[in-house]
C-alpha positions in Angstrom: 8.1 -1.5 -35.2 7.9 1.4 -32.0 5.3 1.0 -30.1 3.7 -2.4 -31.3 4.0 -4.7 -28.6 6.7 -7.5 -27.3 6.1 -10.8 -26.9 8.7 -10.8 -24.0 7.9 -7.5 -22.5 5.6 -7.9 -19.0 4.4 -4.6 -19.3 3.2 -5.7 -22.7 1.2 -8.5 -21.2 0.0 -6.5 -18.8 -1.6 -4.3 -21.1 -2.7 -6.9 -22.9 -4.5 -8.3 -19.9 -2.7 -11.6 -19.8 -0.9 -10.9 -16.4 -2.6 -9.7 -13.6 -2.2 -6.2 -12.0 -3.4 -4.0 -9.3 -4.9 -0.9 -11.7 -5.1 2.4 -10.0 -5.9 4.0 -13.0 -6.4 4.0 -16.9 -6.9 6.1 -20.1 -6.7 5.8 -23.6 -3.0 5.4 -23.7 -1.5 5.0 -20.3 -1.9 2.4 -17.7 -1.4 2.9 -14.0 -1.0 0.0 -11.4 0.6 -0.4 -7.8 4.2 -1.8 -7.8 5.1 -5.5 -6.6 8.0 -4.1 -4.5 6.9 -0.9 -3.1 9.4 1.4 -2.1 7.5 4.0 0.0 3.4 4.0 1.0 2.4 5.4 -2.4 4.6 3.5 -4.9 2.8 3.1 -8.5 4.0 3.0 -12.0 2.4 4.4 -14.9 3.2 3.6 -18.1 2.4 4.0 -22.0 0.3 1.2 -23.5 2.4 1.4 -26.2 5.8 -0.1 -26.1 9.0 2.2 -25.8 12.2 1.2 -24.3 12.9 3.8 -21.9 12.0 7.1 -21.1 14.6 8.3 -23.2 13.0 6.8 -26.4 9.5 7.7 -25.5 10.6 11.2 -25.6 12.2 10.6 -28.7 9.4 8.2 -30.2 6.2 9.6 -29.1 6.5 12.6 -27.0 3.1 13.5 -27.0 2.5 10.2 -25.2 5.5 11.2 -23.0 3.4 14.0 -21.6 0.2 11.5 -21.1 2.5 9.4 -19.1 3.3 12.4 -17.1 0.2 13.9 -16.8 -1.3 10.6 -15.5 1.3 10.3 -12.6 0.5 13.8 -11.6 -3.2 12.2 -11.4 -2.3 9.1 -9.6 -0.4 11.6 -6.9 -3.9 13.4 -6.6 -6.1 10.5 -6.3 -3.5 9.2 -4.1 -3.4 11.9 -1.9 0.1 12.3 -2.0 1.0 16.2 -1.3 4.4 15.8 -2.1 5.9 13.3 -4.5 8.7 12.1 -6.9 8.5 11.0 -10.5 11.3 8.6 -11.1 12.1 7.3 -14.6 15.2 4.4 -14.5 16.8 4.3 -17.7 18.9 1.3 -18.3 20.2 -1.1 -16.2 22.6 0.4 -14.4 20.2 3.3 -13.2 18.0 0.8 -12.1 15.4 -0.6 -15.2 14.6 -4.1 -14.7 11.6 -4.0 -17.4 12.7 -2.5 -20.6 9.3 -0.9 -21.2 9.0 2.9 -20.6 7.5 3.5 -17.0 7.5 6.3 -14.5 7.7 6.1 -10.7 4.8 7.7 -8.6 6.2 7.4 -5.0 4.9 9.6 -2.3 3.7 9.2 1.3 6.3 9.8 3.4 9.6 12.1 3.5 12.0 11.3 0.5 15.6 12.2 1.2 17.7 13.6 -1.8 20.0 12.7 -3.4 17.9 9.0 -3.9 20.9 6.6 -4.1 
């Protein structure tokens, strides 16, 4: 069913609590934590608690929630104190998505060049 969680889906089990993260923030239906692999001093995904492949089908899906997620990465880039920043959403594999749960990009802290790669 959309949404429910996957057994096989870490973001799932992070929300869940049953793998460790570092949270930078959290509301009722978005979670925030730092990357594993940051890619610039500011580097943390945000993401729905609820499971949706891509951003693609959380707009689709749930696009109330899509506007949480962004919303809260606007947030993060506050708290963070990032003046400038990106919102990157990878859809699919070939753009990038390693985990198949919808997530958004907060990078920030230094000059990003465009275009990204």
């Amino acid at each position: 069913m959309v949404g429910e969680p996957q057994a096989d889906c870490l973001f799932c089990k992070i929300v869940a609590g049953d793998v460790p993260a570092t949270l930078v923030r959290e509301s009722p239906t978005t979670l925030a934590f730092r990357d594993i692999n940051p890619q610039a001093p500011t580097h943390v995904l945000v993401i729905p608690k609820a499971h949706h492949q891509d951003a693609a089908a959380l707009a689709i899906e749930a696009p109330e929630l899509a506007a949480d997620v962004l919303r809260e990465a606007g947030e993060v880039a506050a708290e963070e104190k990032a003046e400038s920043y990106r919102i990157v959403f990878n859809t699919g594999s070939g753009a990038g998505q390693t985990v198949f749960h919808a997530h958004a990009h907060v990078l920030g802290g230094r000059g990003l060049q465009w275009p990204p790669g």
